[in-house]
C-alpha positions in Angstrom: 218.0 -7.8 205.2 221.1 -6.3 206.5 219.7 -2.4 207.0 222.3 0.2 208.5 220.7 2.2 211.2 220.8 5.6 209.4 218.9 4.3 206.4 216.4 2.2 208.7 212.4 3.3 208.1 209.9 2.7 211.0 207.3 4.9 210.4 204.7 2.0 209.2 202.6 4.5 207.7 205.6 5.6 205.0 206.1 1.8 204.9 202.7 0.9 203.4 203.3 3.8 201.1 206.0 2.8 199.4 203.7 -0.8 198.8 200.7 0.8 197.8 202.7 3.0 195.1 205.0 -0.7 194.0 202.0 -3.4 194.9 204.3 -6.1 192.7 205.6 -7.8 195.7 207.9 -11.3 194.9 206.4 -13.4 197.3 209.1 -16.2 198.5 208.8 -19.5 200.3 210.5 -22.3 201.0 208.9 -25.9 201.2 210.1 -29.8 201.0 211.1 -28.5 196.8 213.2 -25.8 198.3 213.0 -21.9 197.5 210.2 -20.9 195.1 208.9 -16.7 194.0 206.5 -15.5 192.5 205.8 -12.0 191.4 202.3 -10.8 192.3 200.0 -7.7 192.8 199.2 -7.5 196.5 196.4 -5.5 197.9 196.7 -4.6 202.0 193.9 -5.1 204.2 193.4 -5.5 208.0 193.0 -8.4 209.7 192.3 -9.4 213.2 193.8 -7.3 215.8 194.2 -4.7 213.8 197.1 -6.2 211.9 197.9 -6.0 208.0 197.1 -8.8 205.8 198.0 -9.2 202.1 196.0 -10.5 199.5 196.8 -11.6 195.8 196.1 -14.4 193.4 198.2 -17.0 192.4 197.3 -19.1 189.1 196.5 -22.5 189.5 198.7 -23.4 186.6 202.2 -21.4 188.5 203.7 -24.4 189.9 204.5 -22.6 193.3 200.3 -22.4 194.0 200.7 -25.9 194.7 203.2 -25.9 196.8 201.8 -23.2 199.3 200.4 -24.8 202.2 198.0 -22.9 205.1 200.3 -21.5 207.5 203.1 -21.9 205.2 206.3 -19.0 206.3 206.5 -16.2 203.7 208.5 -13.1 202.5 206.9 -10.4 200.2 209.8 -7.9 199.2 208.2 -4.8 197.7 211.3 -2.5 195.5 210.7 1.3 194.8 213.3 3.2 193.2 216.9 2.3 192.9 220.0 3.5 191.6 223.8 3.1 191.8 225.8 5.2 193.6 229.4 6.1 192.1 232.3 6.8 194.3 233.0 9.9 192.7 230.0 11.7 193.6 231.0 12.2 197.5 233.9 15.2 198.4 235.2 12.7 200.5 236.9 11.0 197.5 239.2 13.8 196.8 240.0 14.4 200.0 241.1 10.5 201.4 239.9 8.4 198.5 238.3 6.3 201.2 235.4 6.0 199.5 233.3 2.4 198.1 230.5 2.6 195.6 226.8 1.4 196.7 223.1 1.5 195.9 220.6 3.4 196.7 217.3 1.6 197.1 213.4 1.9 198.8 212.4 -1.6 199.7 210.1 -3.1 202.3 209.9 -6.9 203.6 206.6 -8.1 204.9 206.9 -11.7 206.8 203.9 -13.8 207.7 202.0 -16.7 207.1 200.1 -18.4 204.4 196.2 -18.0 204.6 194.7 -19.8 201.4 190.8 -18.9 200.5 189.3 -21.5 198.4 186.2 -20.3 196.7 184.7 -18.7 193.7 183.0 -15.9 195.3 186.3 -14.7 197.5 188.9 -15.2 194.0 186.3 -13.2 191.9 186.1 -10.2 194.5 190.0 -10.5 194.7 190.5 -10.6 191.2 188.2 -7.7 190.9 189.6 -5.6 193.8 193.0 -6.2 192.0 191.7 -5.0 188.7 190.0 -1.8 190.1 193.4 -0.5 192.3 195.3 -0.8 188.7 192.2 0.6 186.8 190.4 3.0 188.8 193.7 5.6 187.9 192.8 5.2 183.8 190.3 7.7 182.1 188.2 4.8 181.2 189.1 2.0 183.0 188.7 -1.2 182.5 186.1 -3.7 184.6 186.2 -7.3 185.1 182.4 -7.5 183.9 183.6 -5.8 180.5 184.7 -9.5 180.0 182.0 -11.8 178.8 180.4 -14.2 181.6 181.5 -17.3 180.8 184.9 -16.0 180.0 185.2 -15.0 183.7 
């Protein structure tokens, strides 16, 4: 991502931030059937040596879950708020007209590898750890185990 140097953001705590507040990452890969995205609620955890790890789920019936692979390369872009940026807001414009319009934009690219966990009792603490971030902020939120048993 090209990123001028006076927008650039380092800090990795005001990085995590801005995922926390958008967790819809689009998670992109690229196999032997080319490009493929998704768009999926990541959590962030830590992992060994004290470095980040995303988790989400991917349906079995999206066709990219079967084209991820362990140790498969991946991008998850996270996008916060945006907005287009007119030429005539800046003084400069009356004064030289050297002026071009832009966009103004949070994002944050995460890059790593594929790390696929097979297993009932991982995908139902997953999908329930998803549901609770999303929930937990609702005056009467919503719990996996509302659903009925064999539903789940």
């Amino acid at each position: 991502m090209y990123l001028p140097e006076n927008f650039e953001e380092l800090r990795p705590e005001v990085l995590w931030d801005l995922v926390a507040r958008h967790p819809l990452g689009l998670i992109i890969t690229a196999g032997p059937e080319g490009p493929m995205a998704s768009p999926l609620p990541f959590l962030r955890g830590e992992g060994e040596a004290d470095r980040a790890v995303l988790t989400a789920h991917m349906a079995r019936a999206n066709p990219h879950a079967a084209a991820l692979t362990e140790g498969l390369d991946a991008l998850v872009i996270f996008q916060g708020a945006e907005t287009y940026v007119s030429p005539g807001w800046y003084p400069s414009k009356a004064e030289t007209g050297r002026v071009v319009p832009t966009w103004n934009y949070e994002m944050v690219q995460v890059r790593g590898r594929i790390g696929l966990k097979p297993g009932a009792d991982w995908l139902a603490a997953q999908v329930d750890a998803l549901t609770r971030a999303q929930e937990d902020r609702r005056p009467r939120p919503w719990a996996v185990s509302d659903a009925p048993p064999a539903f789940i």
